[in-house]
C-alpha positions as CSV (number, residue, x, y, z in Angstrom):
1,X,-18.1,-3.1,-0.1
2,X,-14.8,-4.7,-1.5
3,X,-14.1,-8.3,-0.8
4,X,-10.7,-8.9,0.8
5,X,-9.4,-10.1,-2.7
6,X,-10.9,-7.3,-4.5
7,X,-9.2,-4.9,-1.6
8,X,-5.5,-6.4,-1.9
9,X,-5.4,-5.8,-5.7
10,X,-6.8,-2.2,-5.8
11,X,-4.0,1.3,-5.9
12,X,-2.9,2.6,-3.5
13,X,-4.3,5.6,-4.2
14,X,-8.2,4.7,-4.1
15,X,-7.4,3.0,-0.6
16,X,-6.0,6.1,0.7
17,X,-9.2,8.0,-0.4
18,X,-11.5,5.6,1.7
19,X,-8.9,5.3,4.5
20,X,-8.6,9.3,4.7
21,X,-12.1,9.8,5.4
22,X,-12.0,6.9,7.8
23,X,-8.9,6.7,10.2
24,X,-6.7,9.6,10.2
25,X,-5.1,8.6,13.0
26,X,-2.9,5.8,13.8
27,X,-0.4,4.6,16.5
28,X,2.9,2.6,15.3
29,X,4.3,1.0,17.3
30,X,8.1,0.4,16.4
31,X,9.4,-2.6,18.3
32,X,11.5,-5.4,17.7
33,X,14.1,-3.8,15.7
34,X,17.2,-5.0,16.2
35,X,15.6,-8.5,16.2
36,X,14.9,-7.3,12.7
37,X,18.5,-6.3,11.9
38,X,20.1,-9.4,12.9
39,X,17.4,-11.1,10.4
40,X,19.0,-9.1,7.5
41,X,22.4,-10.7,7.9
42,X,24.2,-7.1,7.1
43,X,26.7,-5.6,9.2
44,X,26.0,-4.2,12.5
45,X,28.6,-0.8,11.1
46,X,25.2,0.1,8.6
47,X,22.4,-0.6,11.6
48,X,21.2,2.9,11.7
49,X,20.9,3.7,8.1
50,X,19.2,0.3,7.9
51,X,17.0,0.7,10.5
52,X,16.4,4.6,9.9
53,X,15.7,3.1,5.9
54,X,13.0,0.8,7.3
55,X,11.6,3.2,9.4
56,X,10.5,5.7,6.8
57,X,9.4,2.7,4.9
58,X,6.7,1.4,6.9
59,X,5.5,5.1,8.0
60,X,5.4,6.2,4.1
61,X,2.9,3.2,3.4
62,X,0.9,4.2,6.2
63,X,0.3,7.8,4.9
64,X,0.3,6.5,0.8
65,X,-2.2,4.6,2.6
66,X,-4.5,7.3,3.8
67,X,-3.4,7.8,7.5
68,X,-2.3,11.6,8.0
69,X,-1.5,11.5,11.6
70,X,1.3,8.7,12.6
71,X,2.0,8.3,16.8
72,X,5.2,6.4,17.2
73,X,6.8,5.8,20.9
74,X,10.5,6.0,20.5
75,X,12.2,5.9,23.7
76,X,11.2,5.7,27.7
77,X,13.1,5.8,30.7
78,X,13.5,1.9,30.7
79,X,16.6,3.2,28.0
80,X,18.6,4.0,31.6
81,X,18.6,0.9,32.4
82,X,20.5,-1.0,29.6
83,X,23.0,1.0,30.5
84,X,25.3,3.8,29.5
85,X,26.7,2.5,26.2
86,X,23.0,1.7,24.7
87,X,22.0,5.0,26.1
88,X,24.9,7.0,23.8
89,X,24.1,4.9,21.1
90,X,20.4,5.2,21.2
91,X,20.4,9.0,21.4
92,X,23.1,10.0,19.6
93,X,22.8,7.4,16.9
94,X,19.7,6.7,16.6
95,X,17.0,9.8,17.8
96,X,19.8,12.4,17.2
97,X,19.2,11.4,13.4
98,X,15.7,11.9,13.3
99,X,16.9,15.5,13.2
100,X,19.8,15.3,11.7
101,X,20.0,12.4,9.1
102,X,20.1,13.7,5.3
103,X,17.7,11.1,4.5
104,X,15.0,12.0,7.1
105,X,15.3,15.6,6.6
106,X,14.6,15.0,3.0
107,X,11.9,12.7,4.0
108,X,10.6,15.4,5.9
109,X,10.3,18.2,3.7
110,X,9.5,16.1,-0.2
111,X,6.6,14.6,1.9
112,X,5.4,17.9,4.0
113,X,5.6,16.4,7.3
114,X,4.8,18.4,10.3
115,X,7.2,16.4,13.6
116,X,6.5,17.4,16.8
117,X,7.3,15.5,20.2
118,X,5.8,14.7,23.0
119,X,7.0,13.5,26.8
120,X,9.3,15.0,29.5
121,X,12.1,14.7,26.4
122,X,13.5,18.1,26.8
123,X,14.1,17.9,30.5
124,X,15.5,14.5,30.4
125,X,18.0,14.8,27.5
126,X,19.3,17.7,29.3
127,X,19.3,15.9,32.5
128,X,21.4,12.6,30.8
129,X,23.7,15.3,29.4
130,X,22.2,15.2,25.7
131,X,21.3,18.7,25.4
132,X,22.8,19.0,21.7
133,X,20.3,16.5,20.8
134,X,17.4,18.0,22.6
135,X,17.9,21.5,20.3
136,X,18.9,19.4,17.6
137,X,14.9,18.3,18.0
138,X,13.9,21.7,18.6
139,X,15.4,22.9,14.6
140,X,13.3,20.4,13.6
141,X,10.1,21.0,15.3
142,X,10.5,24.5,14.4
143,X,11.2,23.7,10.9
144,X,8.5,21.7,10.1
145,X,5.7,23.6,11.8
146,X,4.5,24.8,8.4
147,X,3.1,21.2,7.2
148,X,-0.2,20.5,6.9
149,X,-0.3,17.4,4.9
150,X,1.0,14.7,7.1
151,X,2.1,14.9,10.8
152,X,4.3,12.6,12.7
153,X,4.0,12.7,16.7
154,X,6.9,11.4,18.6
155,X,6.9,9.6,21.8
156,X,10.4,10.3,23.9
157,X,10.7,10.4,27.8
158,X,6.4,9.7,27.7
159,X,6.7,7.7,30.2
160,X,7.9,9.9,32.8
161,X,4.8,10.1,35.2
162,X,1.8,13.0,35.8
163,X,3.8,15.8,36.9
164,X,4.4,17.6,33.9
165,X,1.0,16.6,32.5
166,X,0.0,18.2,36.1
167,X,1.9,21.5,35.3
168,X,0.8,21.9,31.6
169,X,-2.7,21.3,32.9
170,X,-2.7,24.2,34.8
171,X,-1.5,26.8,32.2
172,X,-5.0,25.6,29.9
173,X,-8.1,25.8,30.6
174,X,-9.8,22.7,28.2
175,X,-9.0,19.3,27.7
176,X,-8.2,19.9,23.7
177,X,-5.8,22.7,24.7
178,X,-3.7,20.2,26.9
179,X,-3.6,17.6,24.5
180,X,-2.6,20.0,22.4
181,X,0.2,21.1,24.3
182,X,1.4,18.0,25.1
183,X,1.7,16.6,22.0
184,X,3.0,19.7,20.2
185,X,0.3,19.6,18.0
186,X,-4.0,19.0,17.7
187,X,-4.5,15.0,17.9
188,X,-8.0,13.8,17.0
189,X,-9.0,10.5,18.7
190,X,-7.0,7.1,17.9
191,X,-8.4,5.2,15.0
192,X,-5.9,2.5,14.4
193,X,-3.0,1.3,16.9
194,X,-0.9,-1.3,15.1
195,X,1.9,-3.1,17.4
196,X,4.7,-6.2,17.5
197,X,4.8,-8.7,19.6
198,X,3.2,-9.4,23.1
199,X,0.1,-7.6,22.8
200,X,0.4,-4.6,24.5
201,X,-0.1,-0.6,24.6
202,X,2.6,2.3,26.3
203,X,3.5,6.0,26.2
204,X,0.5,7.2,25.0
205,X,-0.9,9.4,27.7
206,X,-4.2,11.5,27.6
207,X,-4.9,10.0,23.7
208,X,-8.8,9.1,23.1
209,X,-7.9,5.6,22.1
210,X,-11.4,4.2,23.4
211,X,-12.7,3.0,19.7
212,X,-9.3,2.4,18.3
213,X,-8.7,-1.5,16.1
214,X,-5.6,-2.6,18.0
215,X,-3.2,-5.2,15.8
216,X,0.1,-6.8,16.6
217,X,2.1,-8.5,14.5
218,X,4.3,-11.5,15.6
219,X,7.0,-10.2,13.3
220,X,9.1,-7.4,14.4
221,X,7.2,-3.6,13.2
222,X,9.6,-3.4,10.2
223,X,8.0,-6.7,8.5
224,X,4.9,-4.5,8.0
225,X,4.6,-3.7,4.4
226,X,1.8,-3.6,1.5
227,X,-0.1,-6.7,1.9
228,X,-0.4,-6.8,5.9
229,X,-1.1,-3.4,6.1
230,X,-4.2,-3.9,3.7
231,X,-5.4,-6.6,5.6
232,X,-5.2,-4.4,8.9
233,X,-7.2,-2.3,7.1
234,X,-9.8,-4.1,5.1
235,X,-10.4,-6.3,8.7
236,X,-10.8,-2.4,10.2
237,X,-13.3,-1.6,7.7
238,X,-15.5,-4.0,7.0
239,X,-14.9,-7.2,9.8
240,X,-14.7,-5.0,12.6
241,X,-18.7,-4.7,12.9
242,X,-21.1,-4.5,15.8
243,X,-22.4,-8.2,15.9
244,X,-25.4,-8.1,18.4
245,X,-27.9,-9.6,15.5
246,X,-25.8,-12.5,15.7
247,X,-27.8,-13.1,19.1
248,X,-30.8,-15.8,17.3
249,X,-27.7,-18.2,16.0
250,X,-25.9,-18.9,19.2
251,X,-25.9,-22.4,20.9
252,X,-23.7,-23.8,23.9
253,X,-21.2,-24.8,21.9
254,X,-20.3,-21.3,20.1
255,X,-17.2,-21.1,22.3
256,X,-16.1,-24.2,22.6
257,X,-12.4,-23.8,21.0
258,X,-12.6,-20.3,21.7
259,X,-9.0,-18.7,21.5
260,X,-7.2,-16.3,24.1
261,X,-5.2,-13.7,22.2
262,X,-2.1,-12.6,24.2
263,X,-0.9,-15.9,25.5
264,X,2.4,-17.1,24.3
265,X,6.0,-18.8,24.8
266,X,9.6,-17.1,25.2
267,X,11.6,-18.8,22.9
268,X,15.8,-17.9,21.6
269,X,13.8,-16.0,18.5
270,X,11.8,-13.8,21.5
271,X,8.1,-14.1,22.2
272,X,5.8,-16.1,20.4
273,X,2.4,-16.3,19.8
274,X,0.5,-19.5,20.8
C-alpha cells in the first residue's frame, strides 16, 4: 500500500494500471460550468471552445488515469425551462459539437473512444425541432462503434420518465440486455461517481451504482485536475475500508462534533459547503 504522499508523486501510468483493475467505471458529473467560465475572465464569444477545451481535459485524466468507461449527464428536460434562447444555444452550440467540433472528433478517434447515448434524446431533439443534431449524433455513434479502448456514455433527455425504459424492456428478455440497449452500449456496475456542488445524483437510470465512492467537489467539475483526482482515488482505494473492528475503541463521545455532509449556504458565488 502507497501512502497518500507516496501516491501523489507516482506516473500516471502505474496509477492507471492499479486503477484499471479496480474501477473501470466512473460517473462525471459536469456541472457548474459557466460558473467556471465567468472565473476565467475570457470572452463570453470563445465559451464553447473553452468549455468543450475543458471538457476533454478532465475526461482524458480520468482514462490516463485508468478509468475505461466515463458516464457524463449532459442535458435533461429542465433545459425547456430556461427558455428558448438557452435551448438553441445549448443544442446547437454546445451538444451539436460533440459531433461536430474538429477538436472532439479528433479527440475521439487519436484516443479510440467508443460514444454512445443514452435517454429519450432522439425523440426529443426531433420533438424541439433539432433533428439535424439528433443525426448529427447518430454519425457519431455509428462512427465510433469500432473502439474498444475507452467508451464515453452520454446522458441527454435521461430524465424523461419509464416509458421508454417500459418499451425497450419488452423487446429483451434479461436485465443486461436492457441496459444494454439503453445505454447504447454493455455498462458494468458504477465504481466511482465524482460530482460538483450540492451533493447529489441524476439521470442515471437502471445503473448498479449500489457500491459506488460518491465525491463532490465545491469547485465547479472543470477544477478537477491531477492532484484532486489522485486524492479521489487514493481515498477510494485504501480509506474507503469496512471498519467494523473499529467496534472495541468506541466511547460516547466518538460523535460528538460529528459533521453532516450536504448541508450548506446559497451565497452570490452559488452553493457552498458548510
Amino acid at each position: 500500500m502507497y501512502s497518500l504522499q507516496e501516491w501523489l508523486r507516482i506516473d500516471d501510468q502505474q496509477i492507471a494500471g492499479i486503477i484499471r483493475q479496480k474501477v473501470s467505471t466512473a460517473v462525471l458529473f459536469i456541472n457548474g460550468t459557466r460558473r467556471w467560465f465567468m472565473s476565467q475572465n475570457v470572452d463570453w464569444a470563445n465559451y464553447s471552445q473553452i468549455t468543450g477545451d475543458a471538457q476533454r481535459r478532465v475526461s482524458q485524466l480520468m482514462y490516463e488515469h485508468g478509468v475505461q468507461t466515463l458516464i457524463q449527464p449532459v442535458l435533461g428536460y429542465d433545459l425547456i425551462d430556461r427558455g428558448p434562447e438557452y435551448l438553441k444555444l445549448a443544442i446547437e452550440q454546445g451538444l451539436a459539437e460533440l459531433a461536430a467540433d474538429e477538436d472532439f472528433r479528433e479527440w475521439y478517434h487519436k484516443t479510440q473512444i467508443r460514444v454512445s447515448l443514452y435517454g429519450n434524446w432522439t425523440a426529443a431533439l426531433t420533438d424541439l425541432g433539432f433533428a439535424k443534431v439528433a443525426n448529427l449524433l447518430n454519425e457519431l455513434i455509428a462512427e465510433t462503434g469500432h473502439y474498444t479502448r475507452y467508451r464515453l456514455l452520454l446522458g441527454v433527455f435521461a430524465d424523461e420518465g419509464l416509458d421508454n425504459i417500459v418499451s425497450l424492456a419488452r423487446t429483451v428478455n434479461r436485465g443486461k440486455e436492457l441496459l444494454t440497449r439503453y445505454y447504447g452500449q454493455p455498462v458494468e456496475p458504477i465504481n466511482l461517481i465524482i460530482g460538483s456542488g450540492q451533493p447529489a445524483i441524476w439521470d442515471l437510470p437502471l445503473l448498479d451504482i449500489n457500491k459506488a465512492s460518491l465525491y463532490f467537489l465545491q469547485s465547479p467539475t472543470f477544477c478537477l485536475d491531477r492532484d484532486i483526482l489522485r486524492r479521489i482515488l487514493y481515498d477510494h482505494l485504501y480509506e474507503r475500508v469496512n471498519d467494523d473492528e473499529l467496534n472495541d475503541s468506541l466511547h460516547g463521545q466518538t460523535w460528538g462534533d460529528a459533521k453532516i455532509f450536504g448541508i450548506g449556504r446559497r451565497t452570490r458565488n452559488g452553493w457552498v459547503a458548510t
